[in-house]
C-alpha positions in Angstrom: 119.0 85.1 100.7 115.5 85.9 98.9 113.7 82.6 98.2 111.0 81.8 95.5 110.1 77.7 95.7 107.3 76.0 94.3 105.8 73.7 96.2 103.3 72.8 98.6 104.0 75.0 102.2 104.4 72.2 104.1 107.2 70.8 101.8 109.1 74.0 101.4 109.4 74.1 105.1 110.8 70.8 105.1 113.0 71.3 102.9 114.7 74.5 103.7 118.2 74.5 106.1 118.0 73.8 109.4 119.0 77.3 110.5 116.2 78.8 108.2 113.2 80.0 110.5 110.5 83.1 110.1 110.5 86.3 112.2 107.2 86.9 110.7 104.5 84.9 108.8 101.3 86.0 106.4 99.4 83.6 105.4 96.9 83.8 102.9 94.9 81.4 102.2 91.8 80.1 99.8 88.2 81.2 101.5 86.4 78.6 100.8 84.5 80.2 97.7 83.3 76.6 96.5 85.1 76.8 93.2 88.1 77.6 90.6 89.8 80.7 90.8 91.2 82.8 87.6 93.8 84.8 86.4 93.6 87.6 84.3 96.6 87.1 81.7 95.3 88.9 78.7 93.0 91.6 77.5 89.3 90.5 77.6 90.0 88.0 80.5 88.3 88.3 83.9 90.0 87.4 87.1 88.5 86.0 90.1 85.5 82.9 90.5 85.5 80.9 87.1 83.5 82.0 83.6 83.7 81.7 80.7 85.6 84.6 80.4 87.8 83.6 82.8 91.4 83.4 82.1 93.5 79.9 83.7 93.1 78.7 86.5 95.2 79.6 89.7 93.7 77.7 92.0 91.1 75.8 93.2 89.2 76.6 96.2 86.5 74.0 96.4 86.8 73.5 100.0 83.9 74.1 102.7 84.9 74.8 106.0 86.0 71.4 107.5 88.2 70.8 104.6 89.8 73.7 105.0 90.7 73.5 108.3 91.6 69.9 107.3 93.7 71.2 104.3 95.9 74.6 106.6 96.0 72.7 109.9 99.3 70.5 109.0 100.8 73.2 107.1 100.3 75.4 109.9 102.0 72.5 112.6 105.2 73.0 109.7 105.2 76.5 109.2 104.9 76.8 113.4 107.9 74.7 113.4 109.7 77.3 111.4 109.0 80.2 113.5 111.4 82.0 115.6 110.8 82.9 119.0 108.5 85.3 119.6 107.5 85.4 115.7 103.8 86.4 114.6 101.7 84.6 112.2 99.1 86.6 110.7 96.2 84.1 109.0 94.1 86.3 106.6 90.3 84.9 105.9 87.1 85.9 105.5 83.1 85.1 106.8 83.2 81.6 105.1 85.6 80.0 107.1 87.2 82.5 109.7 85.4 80.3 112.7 86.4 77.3 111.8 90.2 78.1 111.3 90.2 80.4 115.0 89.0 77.3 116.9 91.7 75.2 114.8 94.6 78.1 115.8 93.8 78.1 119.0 94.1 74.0 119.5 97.4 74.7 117.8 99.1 77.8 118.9 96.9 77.7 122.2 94.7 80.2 123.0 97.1 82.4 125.0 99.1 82.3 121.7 96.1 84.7 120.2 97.1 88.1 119.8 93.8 89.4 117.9 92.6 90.3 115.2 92.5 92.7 112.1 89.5 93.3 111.0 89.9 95.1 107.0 87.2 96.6 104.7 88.8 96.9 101.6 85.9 99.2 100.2 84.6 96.8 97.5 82.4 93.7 97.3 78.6 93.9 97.2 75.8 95.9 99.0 72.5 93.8 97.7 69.0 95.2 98.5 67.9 92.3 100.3 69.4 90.8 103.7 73.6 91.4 105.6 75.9 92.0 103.1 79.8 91.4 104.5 82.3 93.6 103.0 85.1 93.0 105.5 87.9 90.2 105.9 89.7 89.5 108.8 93.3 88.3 110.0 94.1 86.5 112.8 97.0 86.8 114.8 99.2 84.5 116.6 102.0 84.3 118.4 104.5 81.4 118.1 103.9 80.0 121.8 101.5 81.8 124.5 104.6 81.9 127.1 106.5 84.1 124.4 103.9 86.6 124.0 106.2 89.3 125.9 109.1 89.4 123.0 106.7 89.8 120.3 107.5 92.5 117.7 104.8 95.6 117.4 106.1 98.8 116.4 103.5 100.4 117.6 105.3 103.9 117.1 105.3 103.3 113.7 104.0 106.2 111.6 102.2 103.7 109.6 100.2 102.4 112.9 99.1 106.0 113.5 96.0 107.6 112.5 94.5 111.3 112.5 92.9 112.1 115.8 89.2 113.6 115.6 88.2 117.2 114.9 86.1 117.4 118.0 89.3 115.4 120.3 91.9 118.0 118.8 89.2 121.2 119.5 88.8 119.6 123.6 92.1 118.5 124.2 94.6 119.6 122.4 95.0 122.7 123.9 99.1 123.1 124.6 102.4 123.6 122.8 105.7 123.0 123.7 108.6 125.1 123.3 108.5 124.2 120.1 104.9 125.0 118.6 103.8 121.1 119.1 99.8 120.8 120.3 100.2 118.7 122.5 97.6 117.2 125.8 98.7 115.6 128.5 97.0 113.0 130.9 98.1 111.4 134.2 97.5 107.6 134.8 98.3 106.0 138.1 100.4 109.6 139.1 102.7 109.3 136.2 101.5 112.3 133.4 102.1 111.2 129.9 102.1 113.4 126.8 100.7 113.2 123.5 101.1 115.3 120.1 98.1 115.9 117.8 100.8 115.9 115.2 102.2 112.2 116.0 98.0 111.1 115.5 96.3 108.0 117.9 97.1 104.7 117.7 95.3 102.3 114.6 92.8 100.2 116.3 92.0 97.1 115.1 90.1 97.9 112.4 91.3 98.9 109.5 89.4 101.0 106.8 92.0 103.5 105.3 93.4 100.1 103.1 91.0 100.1 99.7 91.5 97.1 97.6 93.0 96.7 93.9 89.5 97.1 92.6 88.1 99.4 94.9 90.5 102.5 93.8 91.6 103.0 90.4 95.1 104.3 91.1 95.6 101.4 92.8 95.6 99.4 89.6 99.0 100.2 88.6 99.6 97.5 91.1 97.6 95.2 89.1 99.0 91.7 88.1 95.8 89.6 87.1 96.2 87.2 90.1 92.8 86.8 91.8 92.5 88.1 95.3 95.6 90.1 94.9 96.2 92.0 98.0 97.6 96.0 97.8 101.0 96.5 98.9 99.6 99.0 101.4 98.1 96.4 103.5 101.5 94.2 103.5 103.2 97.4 104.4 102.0 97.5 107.5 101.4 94.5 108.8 105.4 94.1 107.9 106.6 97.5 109.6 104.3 96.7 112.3 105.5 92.5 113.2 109.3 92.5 112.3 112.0 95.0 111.9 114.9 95.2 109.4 116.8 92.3 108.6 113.8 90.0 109.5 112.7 87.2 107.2 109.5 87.3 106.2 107.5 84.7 104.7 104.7 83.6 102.5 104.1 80.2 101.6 100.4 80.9 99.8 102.4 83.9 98.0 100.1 84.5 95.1 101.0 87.2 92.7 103.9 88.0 95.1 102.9 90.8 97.3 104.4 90.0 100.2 108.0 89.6 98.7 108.0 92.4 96.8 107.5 94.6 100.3 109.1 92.5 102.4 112.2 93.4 100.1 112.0 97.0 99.9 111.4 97.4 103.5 114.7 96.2 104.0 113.6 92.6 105.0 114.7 88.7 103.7 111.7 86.7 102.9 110.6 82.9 101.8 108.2 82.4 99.1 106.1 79.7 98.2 103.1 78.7 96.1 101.6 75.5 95.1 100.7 77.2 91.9 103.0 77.2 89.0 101.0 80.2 87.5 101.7 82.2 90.7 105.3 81.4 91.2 105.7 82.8 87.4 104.1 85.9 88.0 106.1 86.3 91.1 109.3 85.5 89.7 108.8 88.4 87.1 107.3 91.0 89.5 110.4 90.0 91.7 112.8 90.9 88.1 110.8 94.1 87.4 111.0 95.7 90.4 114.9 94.3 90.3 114.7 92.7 93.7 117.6 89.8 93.5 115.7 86.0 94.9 116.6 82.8 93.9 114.5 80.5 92.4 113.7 76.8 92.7 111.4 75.0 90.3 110.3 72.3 92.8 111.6 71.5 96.6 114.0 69.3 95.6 116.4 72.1 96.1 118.2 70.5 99.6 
């Protein structure tokens, strides 16, 4: 079944059934901003770091760097414990605390558990005169345990996980079609020739541009629930077809404004919800309703 619990990550782990683990994990998390963070649940509210035109609260994220990693690092051990064999974790963060929470990973999963990372630029935040501006985040990937790295899931054929190749690499060597019209090049590699269609695009690399954020595209807004640092269904999309296939569960125990559900379940996957926040878990209980997606809901994690 669909889950929606509120309650701290670690205790929702705890408290779910014994036969209840995750094929795949996204986990995101507070930065480390150095203060509240807002909803937007009314007309004239902004979203985001608190003002005074801030709406409530929906979480705090007052934490520097070492109580971060102090805060995620037993929540992680749980939600470790939880994963299936072969299951990815995908930890999303930014500049402020990415470091810290690799080194911390890597102590955990071990460092042959690392599988990379994503680096996104959602297409907003700012571009001052003066000194580096960062306008990317970045997700790290693990797998459950380094000797299981061979059975992880990447469907790497996935449409989704495909980009356009370049002008000038279609106009070199693309030069053939099959019987059927298809351009087509081939290359050989250690005496075996493989083939590839200008039609099926390259593979996505590891950074990921082609994603714009809630804010950064105004069509996107129809998306738009209020919750700070929302994330656009796009980017849970594919980090879902590309880690788990059909009938997987999926889980988010930071869920926010419930992005991760709400594709999780029309991709055709089972997920677990959490969220310390009772303001989140609200939001995502009616997003959940509206788009008609059945989930139970628990108030608190007594629900064993």
């Amino acid at each position: 079944m669909n889950l929606l619990a509120h309650g701290d990550a670690a205790d929702v782990c705890a408290a779910l059934a014994p036969d209840v683990s995750f094929d795949l994990v996204y986990l995101d998390p507070p930065y480390g901003v150095g203060t509240s963070m807002t909803a937007r649940t009314a007309p004239g509210q902004t979203r985001g770091k608190k003002q005074a035109s801030g709406g409530p609260v929906a979480y705090e994220d007052r934490y520097d760097p070492e109580s971060l990693v102090a805060m995620l690092l037993p929540r992680l051990e749980v939600i470790r414990g939880r994963m299936s064999r072969g299951a990815t974790i995908y930890v999303h963060l930014d500049h402020r605390t990415v470091h810290e929470v690799k080194v911390a990973c890597d102590r955990l999963f071990g460092r042959g558990a690392f599988l990379g990372e994503v680096i996104w630029t959602p297409g907003n935040g700012s571009r001052g005169a003066r000194g580096f501006t960062v306008t990317h985040q970045t997700l790290l990937l693990y797998v459950r345990d380094p000797r299981e790295r061979r059975e992880v899931v990447y469907n790497a054929s996935d449409p989704i996980l495909r980009e356009p190749y370049a002008a000038t690499s279609l106009e070199m060597h693309f030069r053939h079609l099959d019987e059927t019209g298809r351009l087509y090049r081939e290359r050989v590699v250690n005496g075996r020739t493989y083939r590839y269609y200008a039609d099926e695009g390259r593979r996505l690399g590891s950074v990921w541009t082609d994603v714009p954020a809630m804010v950064a595209n105004t069509p996107l807004r129809v998306e738009g629930t209020g919750y700070p640092t929302q994330k656009p269904e796009r980017l849970l999309e594919r980090i879902i077809r590309a880690s788990s296939r059909e009938g997987a569960t999926v889980a988010d125990l930071m869920c926010g404004s419930g992005t991760t559900l709400v594709v999780a379940a029309k991709l055709g996957r089972r997920f677990v919800g959490g969220d310390v926040s009772h303001l989140a878990v609200d939001l995502s209980a009616r997003r959940l309703t509206s788009e008609k997606i059945p989930f139970v809901r628990e108030s608190d994690v007594s629900f064993t």
